[in-house]
C-alpha positions as CSV (number, residue, x, y, z in Angstrom):
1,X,16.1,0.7,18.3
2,X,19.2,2.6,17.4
3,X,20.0,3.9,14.4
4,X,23.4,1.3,13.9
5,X,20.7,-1.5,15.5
6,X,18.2,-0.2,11.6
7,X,21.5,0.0,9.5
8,X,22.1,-3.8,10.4
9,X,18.3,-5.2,10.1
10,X,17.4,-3.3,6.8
11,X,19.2,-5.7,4.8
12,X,17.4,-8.5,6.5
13,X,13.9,-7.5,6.0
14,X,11.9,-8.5,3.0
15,X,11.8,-6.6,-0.2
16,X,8.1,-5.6,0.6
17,X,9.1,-4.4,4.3
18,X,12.0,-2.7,2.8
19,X,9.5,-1.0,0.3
20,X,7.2,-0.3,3.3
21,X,10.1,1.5,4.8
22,X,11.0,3.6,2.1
23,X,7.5,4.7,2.1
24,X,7.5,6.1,5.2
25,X,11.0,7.2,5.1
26,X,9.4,9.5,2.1
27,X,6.3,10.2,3.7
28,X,8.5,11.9,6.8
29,X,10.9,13.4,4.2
30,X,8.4,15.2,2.5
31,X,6.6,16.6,5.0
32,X,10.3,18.1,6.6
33,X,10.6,19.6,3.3
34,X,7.6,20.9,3.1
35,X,7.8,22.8,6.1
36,X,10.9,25.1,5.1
37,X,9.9,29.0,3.9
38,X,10.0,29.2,0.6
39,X,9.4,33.1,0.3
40,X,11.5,35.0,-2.1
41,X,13.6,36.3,1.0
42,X,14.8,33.3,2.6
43,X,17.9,32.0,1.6
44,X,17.4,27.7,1.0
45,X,19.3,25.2,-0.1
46,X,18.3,22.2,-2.8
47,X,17.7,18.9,-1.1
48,X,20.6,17.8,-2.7
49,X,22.3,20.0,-1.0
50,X,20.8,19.1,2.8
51,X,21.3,15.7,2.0
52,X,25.7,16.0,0.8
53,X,26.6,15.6,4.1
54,X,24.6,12.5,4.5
55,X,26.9,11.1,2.5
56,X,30.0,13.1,2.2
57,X,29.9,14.6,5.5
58,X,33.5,16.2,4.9
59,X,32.4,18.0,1.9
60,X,35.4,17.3,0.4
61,X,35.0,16.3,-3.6
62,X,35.9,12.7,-4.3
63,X,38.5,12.2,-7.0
64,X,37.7,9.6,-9.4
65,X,39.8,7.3,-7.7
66,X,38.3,7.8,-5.0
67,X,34.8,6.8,-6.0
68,X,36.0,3.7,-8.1
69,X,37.7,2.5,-5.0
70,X,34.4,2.9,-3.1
71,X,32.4,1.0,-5.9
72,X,34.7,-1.8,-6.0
73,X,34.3,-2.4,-2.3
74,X,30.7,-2.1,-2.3
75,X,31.0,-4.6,-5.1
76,X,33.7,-6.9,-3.4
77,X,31.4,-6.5,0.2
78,X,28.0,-7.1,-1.9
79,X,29.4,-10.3,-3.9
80,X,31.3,-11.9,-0.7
């Protein structure tokens, strides 16, 4: 299954297969993270800051108009 084919079924599945996924999304998270060197010499970035691009991938900082344009369609598309 493709990653578009997982964005589309995730909002089908059940709350408890959604939890189940989340789990596991985590589980796989965490153990990435935990394999980066942490020794005082290596340069690392938060995981806030791996994950920006994620969602920003321009890294370009919203305006506020920006963002309250993005809520209200995620309201509008939610509530339709």
């Amino acid at each position: 299954m493709t990653l578009q084919e997982m964005l589309i079924e995730i909002p089908r599945l059940t709350t408890r297969e959604q939890l189940l996924l989340l789990d596991t999304l985590s589980r796989a998270l965490n153990a990435e993270f935990s394999k980066i060197d942490v020794s005082p010499n290596t340069i690392h970035e938060s995981a806030v800051d791996r994950l920006y691009g994620a969602f920003n991938p321009t890294h370009q900082e919203l305006s506020n108009e920006e963002v309250d344009r993005i809520r209200f369609e995620a309201m509008m598309e939610k509530h339709s």
